[in-house]
KELOTI-504904 format. One record per residue (C-alpha): x negated, z, y; residue in one letter. Coordinates in nm, 2 decimals, padded with zeros to 4 digits. Last residue first. Example, Ala and Ser with C-alpha at 12.3 -4.5 7.8 and 13.67 -1.06 7.14 Angstrom:
BEGIN
      c1      c3      c2  res
  -01.37   00.71  -00.11    S
  -01.23   00.78  -00.45    A
END
This chain:
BEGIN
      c1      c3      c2  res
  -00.31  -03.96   02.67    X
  -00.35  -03.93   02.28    X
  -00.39  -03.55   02.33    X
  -00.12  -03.46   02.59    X
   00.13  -03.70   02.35    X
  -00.02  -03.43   02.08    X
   00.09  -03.14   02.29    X
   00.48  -03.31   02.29    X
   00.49  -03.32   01.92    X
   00.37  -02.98   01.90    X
   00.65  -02.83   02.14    X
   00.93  -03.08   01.93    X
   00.88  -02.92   01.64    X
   00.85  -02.58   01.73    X
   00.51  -02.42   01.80    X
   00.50  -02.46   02.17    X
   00.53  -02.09   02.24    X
   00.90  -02.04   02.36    X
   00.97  -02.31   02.08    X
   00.83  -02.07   01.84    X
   00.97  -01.78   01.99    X
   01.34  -01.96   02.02    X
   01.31  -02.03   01.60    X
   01.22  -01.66   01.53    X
   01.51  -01.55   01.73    X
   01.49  -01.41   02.09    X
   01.31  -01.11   02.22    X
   00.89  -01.15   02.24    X
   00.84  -01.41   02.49    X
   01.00  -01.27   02.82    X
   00.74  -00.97   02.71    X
   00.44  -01.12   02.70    X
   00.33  -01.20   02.33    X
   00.01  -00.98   02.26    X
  -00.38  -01.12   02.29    X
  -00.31  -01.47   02.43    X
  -00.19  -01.77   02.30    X
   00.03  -01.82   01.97    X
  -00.10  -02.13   01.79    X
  -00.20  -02.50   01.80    X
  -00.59  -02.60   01.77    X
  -00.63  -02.91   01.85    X
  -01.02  -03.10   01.70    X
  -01.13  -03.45   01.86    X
  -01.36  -03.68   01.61    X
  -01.74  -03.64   01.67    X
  -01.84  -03.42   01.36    X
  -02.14  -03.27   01.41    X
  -02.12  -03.03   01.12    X
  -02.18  -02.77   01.31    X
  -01.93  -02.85   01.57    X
  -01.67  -02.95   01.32    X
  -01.69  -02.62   01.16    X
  -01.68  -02.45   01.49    X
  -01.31  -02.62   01.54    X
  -01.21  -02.53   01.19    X
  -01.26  -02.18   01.29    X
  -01.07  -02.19   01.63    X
  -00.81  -02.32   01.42    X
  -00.84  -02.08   01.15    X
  -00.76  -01.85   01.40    X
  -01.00  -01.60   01.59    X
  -00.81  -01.64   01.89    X
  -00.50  -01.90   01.83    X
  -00.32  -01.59   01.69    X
  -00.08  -01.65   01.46    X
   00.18  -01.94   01.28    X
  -00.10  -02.20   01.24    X
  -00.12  -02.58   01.33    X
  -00.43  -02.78   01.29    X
  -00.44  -03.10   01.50    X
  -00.70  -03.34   01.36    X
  -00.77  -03.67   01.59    X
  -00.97  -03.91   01.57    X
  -00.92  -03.90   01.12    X
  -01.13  -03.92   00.88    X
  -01.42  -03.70   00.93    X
  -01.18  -03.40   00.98    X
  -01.09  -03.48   00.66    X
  -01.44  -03.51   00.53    X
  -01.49  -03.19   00.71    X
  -01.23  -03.02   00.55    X
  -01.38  -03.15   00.23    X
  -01.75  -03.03   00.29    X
  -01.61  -02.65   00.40    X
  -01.42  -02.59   00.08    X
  -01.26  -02.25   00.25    X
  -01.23  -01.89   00.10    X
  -01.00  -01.84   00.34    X
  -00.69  -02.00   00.51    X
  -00.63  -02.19   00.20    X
  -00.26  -02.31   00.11    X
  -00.36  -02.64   00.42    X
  -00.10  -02.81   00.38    X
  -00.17  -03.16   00.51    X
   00.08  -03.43   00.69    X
  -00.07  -03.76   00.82    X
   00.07  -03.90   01.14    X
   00.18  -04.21   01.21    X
   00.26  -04.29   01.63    X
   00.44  -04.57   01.72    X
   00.74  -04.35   01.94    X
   00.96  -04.25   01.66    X
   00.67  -04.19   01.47    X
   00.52  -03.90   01.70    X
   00.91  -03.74   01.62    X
   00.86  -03.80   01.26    X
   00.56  -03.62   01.25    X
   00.67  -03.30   01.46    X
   00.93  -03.28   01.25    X
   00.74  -03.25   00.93    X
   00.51  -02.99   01.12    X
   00.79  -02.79   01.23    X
   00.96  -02.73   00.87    X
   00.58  -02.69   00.75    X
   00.52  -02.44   01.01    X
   00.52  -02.13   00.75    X
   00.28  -02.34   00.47    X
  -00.01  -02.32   00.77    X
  -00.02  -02.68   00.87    X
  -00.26  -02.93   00.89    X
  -00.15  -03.27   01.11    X
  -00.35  -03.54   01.10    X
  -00.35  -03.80   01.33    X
  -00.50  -04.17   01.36    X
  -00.42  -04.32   01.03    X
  -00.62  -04.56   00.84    X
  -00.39  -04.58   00.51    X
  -00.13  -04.32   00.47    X
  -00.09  -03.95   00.32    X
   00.23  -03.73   00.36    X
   00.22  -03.39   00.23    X
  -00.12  -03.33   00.12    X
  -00.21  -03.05  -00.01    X
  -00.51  -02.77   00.03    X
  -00.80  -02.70  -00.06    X
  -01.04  -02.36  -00.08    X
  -00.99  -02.32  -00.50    X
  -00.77  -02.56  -00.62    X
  -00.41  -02.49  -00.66    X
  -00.15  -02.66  -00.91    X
   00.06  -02.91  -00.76    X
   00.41  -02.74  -00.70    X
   00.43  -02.81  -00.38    X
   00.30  -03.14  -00.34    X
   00.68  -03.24  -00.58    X
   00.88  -03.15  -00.27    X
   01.11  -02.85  -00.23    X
   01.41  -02.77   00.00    X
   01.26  -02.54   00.27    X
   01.21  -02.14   00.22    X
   01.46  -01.94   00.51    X
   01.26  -01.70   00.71    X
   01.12  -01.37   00.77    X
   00.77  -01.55   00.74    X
   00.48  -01.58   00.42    X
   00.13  -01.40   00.40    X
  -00.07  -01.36   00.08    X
  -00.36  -01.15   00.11    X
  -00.54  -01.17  -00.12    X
  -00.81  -00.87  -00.25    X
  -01.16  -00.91  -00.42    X
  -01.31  -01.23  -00.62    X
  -01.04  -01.38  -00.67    X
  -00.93  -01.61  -00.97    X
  -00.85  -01.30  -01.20    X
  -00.46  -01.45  -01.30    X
  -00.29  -01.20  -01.03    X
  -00.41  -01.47  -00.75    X
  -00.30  -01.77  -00.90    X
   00.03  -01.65  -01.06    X
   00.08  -01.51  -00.67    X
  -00.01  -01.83  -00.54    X
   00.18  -02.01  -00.77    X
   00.50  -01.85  -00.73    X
   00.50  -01.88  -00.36    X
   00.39  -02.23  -00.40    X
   00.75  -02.28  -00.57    X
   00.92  -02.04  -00.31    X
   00.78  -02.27  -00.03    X
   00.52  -02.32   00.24    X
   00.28  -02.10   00.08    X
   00.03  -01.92   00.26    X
  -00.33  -01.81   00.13    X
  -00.56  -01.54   00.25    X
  -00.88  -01.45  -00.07    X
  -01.09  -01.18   00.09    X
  -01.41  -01.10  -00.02    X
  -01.57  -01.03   00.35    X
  -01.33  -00.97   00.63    X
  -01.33  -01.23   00.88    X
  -01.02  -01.41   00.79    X
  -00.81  -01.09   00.78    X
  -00.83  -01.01   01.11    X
  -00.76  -01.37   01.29    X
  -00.51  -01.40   00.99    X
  -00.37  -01.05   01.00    X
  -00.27  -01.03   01.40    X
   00.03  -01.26   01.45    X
   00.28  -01.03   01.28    X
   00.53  -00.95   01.55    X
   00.69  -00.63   01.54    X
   00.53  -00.41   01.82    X
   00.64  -00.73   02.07    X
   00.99  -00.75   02.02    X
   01.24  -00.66   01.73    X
   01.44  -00.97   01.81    X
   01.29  -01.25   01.54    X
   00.94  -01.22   01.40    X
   00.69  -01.44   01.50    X
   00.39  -01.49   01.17    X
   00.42  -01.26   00.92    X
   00.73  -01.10   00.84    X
   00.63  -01.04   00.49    X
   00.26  -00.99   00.34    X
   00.23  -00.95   00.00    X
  -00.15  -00.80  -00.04    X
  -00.26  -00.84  -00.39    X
  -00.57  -00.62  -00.48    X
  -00.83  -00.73  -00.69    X
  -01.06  -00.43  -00.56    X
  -01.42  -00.61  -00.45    X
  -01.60  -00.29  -00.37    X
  -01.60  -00.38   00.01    X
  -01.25  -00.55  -00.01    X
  -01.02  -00.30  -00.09    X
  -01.18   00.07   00.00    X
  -01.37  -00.04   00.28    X
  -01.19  -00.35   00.43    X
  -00.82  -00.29   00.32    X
  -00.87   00.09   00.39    X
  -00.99   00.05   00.77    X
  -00.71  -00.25   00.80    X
  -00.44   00.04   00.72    X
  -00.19   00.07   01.05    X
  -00.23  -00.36   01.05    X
  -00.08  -00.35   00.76    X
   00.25  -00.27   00.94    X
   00.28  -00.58   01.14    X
   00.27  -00.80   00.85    X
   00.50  -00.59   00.67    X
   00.41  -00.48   00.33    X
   00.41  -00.56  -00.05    X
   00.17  -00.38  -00.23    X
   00.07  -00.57  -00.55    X
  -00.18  -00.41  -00.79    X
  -00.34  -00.51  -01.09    X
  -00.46  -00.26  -01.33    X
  -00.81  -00.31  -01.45    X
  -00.93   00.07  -01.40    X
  -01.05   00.02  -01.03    X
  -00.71  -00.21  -00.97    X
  -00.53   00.13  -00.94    X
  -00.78   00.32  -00.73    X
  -00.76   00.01  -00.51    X
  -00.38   00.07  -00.53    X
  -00.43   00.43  -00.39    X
  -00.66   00.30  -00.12    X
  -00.38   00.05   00.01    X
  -00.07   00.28   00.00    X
  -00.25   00.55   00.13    X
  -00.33   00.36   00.42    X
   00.03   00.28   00.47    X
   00.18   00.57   00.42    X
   00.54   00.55   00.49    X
   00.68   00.67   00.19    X
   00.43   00.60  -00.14    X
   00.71   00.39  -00.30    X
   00.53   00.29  -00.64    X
   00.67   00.12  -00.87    X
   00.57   00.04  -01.26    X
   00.72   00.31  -01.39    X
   01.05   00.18  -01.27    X
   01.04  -00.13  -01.41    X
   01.32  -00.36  -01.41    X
   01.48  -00.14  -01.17    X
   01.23  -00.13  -00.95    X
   01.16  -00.50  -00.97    X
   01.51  -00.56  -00.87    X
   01.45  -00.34  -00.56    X
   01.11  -00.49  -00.45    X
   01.22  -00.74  -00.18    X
   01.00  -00.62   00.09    X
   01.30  -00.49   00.30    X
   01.50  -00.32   00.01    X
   01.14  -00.13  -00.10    X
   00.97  -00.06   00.23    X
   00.89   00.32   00.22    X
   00.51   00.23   00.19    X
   00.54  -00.02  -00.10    X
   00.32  -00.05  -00.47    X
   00.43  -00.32  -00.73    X
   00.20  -00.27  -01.06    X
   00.11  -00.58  -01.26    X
  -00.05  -00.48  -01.59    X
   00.25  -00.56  -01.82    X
   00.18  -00.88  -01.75    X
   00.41  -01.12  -01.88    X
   00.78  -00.96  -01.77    X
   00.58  -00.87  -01.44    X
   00.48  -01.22  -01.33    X
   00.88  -01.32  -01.35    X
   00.95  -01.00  -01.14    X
   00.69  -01.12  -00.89    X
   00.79  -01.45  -00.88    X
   01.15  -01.35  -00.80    X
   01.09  -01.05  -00.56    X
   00.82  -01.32  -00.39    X
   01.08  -01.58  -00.39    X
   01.37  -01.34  -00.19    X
   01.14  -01.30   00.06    X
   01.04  -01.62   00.12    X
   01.45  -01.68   00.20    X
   01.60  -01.84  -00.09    X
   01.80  -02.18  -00.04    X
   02.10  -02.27  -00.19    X
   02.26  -01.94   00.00    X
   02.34  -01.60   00.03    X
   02.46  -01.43   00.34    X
   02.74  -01.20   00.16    X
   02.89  -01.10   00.47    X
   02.83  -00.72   00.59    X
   03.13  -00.51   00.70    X
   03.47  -00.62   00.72    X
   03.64  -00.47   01.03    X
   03.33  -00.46   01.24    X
   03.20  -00.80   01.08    X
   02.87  -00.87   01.09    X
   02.59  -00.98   01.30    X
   02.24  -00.92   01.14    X
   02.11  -00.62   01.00    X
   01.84  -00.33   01.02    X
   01.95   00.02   00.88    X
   02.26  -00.10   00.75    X
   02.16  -00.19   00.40    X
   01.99   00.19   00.39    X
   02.30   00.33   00.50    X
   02.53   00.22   00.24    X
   02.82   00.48   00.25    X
   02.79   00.56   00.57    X
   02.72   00.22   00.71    X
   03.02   00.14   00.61    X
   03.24   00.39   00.75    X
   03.11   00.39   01.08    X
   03.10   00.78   01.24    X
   02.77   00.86   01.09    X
   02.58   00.59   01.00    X
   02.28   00.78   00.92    X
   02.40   01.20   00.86    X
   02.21   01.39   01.06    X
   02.01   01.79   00.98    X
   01.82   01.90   01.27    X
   01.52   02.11   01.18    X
   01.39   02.23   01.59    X
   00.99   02.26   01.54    X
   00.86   02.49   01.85    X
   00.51   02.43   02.02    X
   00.45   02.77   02.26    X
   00.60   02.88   02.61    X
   00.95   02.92   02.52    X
   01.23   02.88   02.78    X
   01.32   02.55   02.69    X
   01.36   02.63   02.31    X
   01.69   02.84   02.40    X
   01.84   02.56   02.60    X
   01.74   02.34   02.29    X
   01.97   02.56   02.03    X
   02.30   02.62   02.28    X
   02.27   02.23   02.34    X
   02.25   02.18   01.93    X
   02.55   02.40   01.88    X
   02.80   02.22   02.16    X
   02.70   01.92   01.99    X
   02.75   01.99   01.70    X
   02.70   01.65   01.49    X
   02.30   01.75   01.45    X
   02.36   02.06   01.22    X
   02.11   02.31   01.19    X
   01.86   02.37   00.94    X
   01.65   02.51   01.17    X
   01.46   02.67   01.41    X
   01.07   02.69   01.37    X
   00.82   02.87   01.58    X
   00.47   02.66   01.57    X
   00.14   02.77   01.47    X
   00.05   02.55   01.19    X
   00.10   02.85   00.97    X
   00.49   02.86   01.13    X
   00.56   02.45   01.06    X
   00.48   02.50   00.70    X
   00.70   02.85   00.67    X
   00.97   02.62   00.58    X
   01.05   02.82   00.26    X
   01.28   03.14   00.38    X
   01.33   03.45   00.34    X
   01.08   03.57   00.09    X
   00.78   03.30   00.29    X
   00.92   03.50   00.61    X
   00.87   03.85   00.55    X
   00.49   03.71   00.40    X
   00.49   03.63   00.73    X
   00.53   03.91   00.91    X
   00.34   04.11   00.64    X
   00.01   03.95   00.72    X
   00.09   03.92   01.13    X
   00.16   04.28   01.08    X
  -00.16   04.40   00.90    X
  -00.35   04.16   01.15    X
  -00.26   04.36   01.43    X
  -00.28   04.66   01.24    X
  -00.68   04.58   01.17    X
  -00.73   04.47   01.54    X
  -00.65   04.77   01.70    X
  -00.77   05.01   01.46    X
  -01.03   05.18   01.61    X
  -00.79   05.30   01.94    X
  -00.44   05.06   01.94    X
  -00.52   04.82   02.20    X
  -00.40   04.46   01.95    X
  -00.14   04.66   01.90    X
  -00.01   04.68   02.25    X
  -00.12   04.27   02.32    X
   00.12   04.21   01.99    X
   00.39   04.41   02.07    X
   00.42   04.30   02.44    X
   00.42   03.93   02.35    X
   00.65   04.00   02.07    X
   00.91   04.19   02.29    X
   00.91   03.89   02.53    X
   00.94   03.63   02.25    X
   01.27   03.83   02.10    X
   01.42   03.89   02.44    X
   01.35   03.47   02.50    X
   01.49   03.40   02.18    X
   01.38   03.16   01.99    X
   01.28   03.38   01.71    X
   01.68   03.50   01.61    X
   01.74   03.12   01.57    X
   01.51   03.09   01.25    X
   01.62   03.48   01.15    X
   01.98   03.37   01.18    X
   01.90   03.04   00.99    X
   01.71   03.19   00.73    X
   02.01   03.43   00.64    X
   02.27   03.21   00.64    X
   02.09   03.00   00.35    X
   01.80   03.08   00.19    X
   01.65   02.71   00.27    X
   01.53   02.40   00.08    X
   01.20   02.22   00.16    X
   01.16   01.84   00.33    X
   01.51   01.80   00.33    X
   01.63   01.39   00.22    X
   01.82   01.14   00.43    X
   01.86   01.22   00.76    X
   01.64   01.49   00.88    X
   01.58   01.45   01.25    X
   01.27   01.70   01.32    X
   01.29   01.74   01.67    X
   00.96   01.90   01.79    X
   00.93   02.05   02.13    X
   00.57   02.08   02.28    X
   00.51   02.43   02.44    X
   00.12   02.38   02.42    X
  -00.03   02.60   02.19    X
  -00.36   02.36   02.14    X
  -00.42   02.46   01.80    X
  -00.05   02.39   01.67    X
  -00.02   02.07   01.86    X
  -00.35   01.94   01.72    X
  -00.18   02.01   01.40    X
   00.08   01.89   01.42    X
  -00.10   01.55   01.58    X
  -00.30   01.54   01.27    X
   00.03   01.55   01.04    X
   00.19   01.26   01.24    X
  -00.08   01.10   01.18    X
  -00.08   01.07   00.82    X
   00.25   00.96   00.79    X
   00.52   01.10   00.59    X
   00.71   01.21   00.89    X
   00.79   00.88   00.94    X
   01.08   00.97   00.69    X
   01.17   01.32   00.81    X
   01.26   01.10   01.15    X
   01.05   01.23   01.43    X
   01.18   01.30   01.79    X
   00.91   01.42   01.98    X
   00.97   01.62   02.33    X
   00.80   01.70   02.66    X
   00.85   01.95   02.88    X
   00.74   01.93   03.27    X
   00.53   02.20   03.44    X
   00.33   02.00   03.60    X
   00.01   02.12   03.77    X
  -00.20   01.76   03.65    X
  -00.37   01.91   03.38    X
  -00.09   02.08   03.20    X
   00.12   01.68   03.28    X
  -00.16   01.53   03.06    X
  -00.12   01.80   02.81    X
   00.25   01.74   02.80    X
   00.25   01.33   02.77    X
  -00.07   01.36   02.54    X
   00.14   01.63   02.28    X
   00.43   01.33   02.33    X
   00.17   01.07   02.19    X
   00.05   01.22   01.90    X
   00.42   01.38   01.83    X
   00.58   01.05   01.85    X
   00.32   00.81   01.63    X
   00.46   00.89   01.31    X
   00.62   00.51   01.27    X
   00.54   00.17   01.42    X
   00.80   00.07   01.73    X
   00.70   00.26   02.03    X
   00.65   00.23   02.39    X
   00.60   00.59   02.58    X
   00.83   00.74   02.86    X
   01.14   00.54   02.83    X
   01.33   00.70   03.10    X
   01.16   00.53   03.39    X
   01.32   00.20   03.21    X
   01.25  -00.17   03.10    X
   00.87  -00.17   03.16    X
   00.77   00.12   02.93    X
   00.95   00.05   02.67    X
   01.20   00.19   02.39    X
   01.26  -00.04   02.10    X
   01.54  -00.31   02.05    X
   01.44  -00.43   02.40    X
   01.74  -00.53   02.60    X
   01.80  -00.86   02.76    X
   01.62  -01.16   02.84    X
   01.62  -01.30   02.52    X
   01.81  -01.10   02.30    X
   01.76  -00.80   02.13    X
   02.03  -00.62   02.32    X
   02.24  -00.82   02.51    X
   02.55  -00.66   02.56    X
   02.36  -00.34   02.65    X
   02.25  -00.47   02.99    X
   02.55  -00.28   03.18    X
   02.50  -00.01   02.93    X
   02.17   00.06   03.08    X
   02.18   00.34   03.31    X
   02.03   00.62   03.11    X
   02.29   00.71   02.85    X
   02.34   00.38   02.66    X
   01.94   00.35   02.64    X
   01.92   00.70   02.45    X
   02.25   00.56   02.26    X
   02.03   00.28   02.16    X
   01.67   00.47   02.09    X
   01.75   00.51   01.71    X
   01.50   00.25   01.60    X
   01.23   00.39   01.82    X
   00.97   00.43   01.52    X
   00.95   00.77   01.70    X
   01.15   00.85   01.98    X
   00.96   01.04   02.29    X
   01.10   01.21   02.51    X
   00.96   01.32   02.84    X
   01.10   01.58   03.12    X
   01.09   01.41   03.47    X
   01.24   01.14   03.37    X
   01.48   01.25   03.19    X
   01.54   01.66   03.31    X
   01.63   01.82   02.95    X
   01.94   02.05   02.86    X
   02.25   01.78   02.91    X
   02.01   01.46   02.80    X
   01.86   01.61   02.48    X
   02.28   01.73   02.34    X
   02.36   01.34   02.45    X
   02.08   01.21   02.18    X
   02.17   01.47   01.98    X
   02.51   01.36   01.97    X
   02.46   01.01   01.92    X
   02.13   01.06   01.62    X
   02.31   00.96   01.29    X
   02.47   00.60   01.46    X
   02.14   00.48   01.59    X
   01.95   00.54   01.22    X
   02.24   00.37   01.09    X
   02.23   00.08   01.33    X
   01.93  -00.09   01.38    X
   01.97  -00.47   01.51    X
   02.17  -00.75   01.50    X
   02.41  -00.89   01.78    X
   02.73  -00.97   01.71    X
   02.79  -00.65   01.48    X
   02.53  -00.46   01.73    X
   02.71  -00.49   01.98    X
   03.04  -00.34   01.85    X
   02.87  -00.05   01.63    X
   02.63   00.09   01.94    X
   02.99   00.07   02.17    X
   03.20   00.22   01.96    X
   02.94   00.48   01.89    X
   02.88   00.52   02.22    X
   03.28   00.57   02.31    X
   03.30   00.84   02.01    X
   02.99   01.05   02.14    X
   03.21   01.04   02.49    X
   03.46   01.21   02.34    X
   03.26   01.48   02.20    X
   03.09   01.53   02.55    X
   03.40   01.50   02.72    X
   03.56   01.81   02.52    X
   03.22   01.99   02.60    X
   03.30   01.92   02.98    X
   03.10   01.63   03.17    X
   02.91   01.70   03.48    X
   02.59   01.77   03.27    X
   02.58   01.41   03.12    X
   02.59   01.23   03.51    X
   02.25   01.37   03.52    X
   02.10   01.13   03.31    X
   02.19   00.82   03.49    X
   02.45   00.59   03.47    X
   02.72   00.70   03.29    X
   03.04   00.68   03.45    X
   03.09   00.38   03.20    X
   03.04   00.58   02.91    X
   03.35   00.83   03.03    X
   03.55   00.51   03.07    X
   03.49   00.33   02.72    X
   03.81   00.11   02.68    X
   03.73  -00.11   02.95    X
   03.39  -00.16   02.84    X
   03.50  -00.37   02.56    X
END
């Protein structure tokens, strides 16, 4: 593979880039797309977004000075041909896999990846800190955000702009537009006038212009402020994105992000300002891969597939929990014309695109917006609507303010569908969703349930849509494959209890599970009976509101209760049903198995969802082998 890539393998540091001619630049684009598309077929990962961005990525590299210079990739799903150009192709074969390559930029795997990311419309925030730190410290270093127009519907990336307008720092903006424009131009004309402004003649003569105005006898200040008036309204006739300009940047744009010839010319001219600059670059996602061209959006994040074939059609018997919330959800809908489905730019991924075409004025994609997302369906349940907003685990945790004062302090029945909770396969450590239960648990009002199969799944959701809370659920379910169903599962829910798998007489071990370790649980049991050992099996549905006097009689009952749950052991329902048994005095030994520590460390966080929960002790076999410790 690398044999037929020999500009990319000459590669191996940044300044290798600016030995190559504009004809090896091209060709080189084509030998990192190669590359992205054939790893990434056996692999997994994010490949449209890292298909649209090659030649920028190698345009950033020729004019900038990595380290020394920071970039910054926001989300950090299009960081692989910024990897592929720093001395890292050797690794690239195993890319978001254990012990290999972090999907995301980070810290720890390369000098040139100057700030860890992974959520969205955090680049400009944190490149504006990278440059002002370096103002303080006598460097004159340049420092540069890379912002999707997507993430650029977050809050925060709007605060930073504007911090960045205020402070005047030279901060360069890359504003990768790939799917949609934020406002249309006037043509040729706005980008002559757009490029005419980063000129370092045209900045000089504006510098001296202003300051000789500004001196003018009496009227000094009046003409200056004449100008500025009729300088802009020059530019509002010309051209719309004036946005960036009243914030107090210079803008240069549309222009096209395949050029790479054009986009060096463009970014050598931005170096030599002195002031914030937004640089408009216009990208098509999946650009050179046929496929992913024509359906970008399904090859945004993927599993292997075929280079020569495209995606396989990965259905199955069995639904993955994703697929049974679109399915209960639509099959809620056709009832209850009250049910409203709400997402923050997450509508393939959350499973919400059948219900969007069901009911299209009954969806809400709010862009990514999280906290928007959550107050403006608490504005929906205030007039008896009921709101779902179906979100990433990881990704609620951008709007917990919202979820406990605007949700759960007034008592909002909102719905929380929470996917990819629990470990999360390959993306690393920003994407794991271990967080909501120790969170969630301790926020007043709040209903958290987790089925352990698409039939539960469809109760909870009945359950919880049917006026039985008494403010938000949550309901949390994995990025994985639901199990074959058992009749427990589809025994209506009581309020705080759960459901017991297996049940014997005068057993010694009970095992309670949240629904996502079920698989494991089940395993675990029949392991510990191989060698003497029966174990009782309960699914615990409630995480919170709990019926405290029957947990304890089934901690009661048993010398030892192990519970199981797929988050953080801190502030766990473990840990919980642990102080339970202490105030209730109960005498019989309490386990509580889950992920340790604060964050997974980083040899812990590649690998597929089954390798993390052996990694951590949570696969069958790991919590068969803790009980043993137990017993012995």
């Amino acid at each position: 593979m690398q044999q037929s890539n020999p500009l990319l393998q000459k590669i191996k540091s940044p300044q290798d880039i600016k030995k190559l001619t504009s004809r090896e630049l091209n060709l080189l684009a084509h030998e990192i797309r190669e590359q992205i598309v054939s790893t990434v077929a056996g692999n997994g990962g994010h490949l449209s977004s890292n298909l649209g961005v090659v030649e920028l990525s190698i345009a950033l590299h020729r004019v900038f000075n990595s380290p020394d210079d920071k970039i910054v990739w926001d989300v950090g799903h299009q960081c692989y041909a910024h990897k592929l150009l720093t001395g890292r192709l050797d690794s690239f074969p195993l890319l978001r896999k254990q012990n290999g390559l972090a999907g995301f930029p980070k810290l720890s795997e390369s000098e040139h990846d100057s700030f860890n990311t992974g959520h969205a419309s955090t680049s400009i925030s944190a490149a504006l800190g990278l440059l002002a730190a370096g103002r303080i410290q006598g460097s004159k270093m340049h420092s540069i955000a890379v912002i999707g127009d997507g993430a650029l519907t977050g809050g925060l990336a709007y605060e930073a702009l504007s911090h960045a307008g205020h402070l005047g720092l030279p901060l360069v903006v890359i504003l990768n537009d790939n799917k949609m424009s934020i406002s249309r131009n006037v043509g040729g004309l706005s980008k002559y006038l757009s490029r005419l402004s980063m000129k370092a003649k045209y900045q000089t003569f504006r510098r001296h212009f202003d300051a000789m105005a500004k001196k003018i006898p009496f009227v000094g200040n009046a003409f200056f402020n004449l100008v500025v008036r009729l300088k802009r309204a020059v530019k509002a006739v010309f051209y719309i994105d004036n946005f960036f300009v009243d914030l107090g940047f210079e803008y240069v744009g549309p222009i096209g992000g395949h050029n790479i010839q054009l986009l060096i010319e463009v970014l050598q001219d931005v170096k030599k300002l002195n002031r914030p600059v937004v640089v408009h670059v216009i990208t098509r996602k999946g650009k050179g891969f046929n496929y992913a061209e024509d359906a970008p959006d399904s090859y945004h994040g993927v599993g292997s597939f075929s280079v020569d074939g495209g995606l396989a059609d990965t259905g199955g018997p069995l639904s993955s929990f994703t697929e049974a919330f679109s399915k209960s959800l639509l099959s809620l809908a056709e009832k209850d014309k009250r049910i409203i489905a709400v997402t923050a730019a997450m509508k393939t991924g959350t499973g919400l695109s059948d219900f969007a075409s069901a009911f299209p004025e009954r969806f809400f994609d709010v862009g990514i917006a999280e906290e928007h997302a959550v107050t403006f369906a608490a504005g929906l349940a205030a007039l008896n609507l009921k709101p779902v907003v179906a979100v990433y685990s990881t990704f609620v945790q951008r709007a917990v303010d919202q979820i406990i004062h605007d949700a759960a302090l007034q008592k909002m029945p909102v719905v929380f569908a929470l996917d990819r909770s629990g470990f999360v396969g390959a993306d690393g450590e920003t994407h794991q969703g271990l967080f909501d239960i120790p969170i969630f648990r301790s926020t007043p009002n709040m209903t958290l349930l987790a089925p352990a199969s698409e039939n539960e799944m469809m109760l909870m959701f009945a359950w919880a849509l049917n006026d039985n809370c008494t403010g938000p659920a949550i309901i949390r379910y994995p990025k994985a494959q639901c199990p074959i169903e058992i009749d427990a599962f589809s025994l209506p829910l009581e309020r705080g209890r759960g459901v017991w798998v297996t049940k014997g007489e005068k057993r010694d071990v009970c095992l309670a599970f949240t629904g996502s370790l079920y698989s494991e649980a089940l395993e675990a049991s029949q392991s510990l009976k191989n060698n003497g050992i029966e174990a009782d099996l309960y699914n615990l549905r409630f995480l919170k509101p709990i019926d405290e006097d029957y947990l304890a009689e089934i901690m009661n009952s048993y010398k030892l209760t192990v519970f199981i749950e797929e988050g953080l052991r801190e502030g766990g329902f473990g840990e919980y049903a642990a102080s339970l048994a202490l105030k209730r005095n109960i005498k019989t030994k309490i386990a509580a198995l889950a992920a340790e520590g604060s964050f997974l460390e980083e040899d812990k966080a590649l690998g597929t969802r089954e390798e993390l929960l052996a990694i951590t002790g949570l696969n069958g076999k790991g919590i068969a082998d803790t009980i043993w410790k137990f017993i012995s």
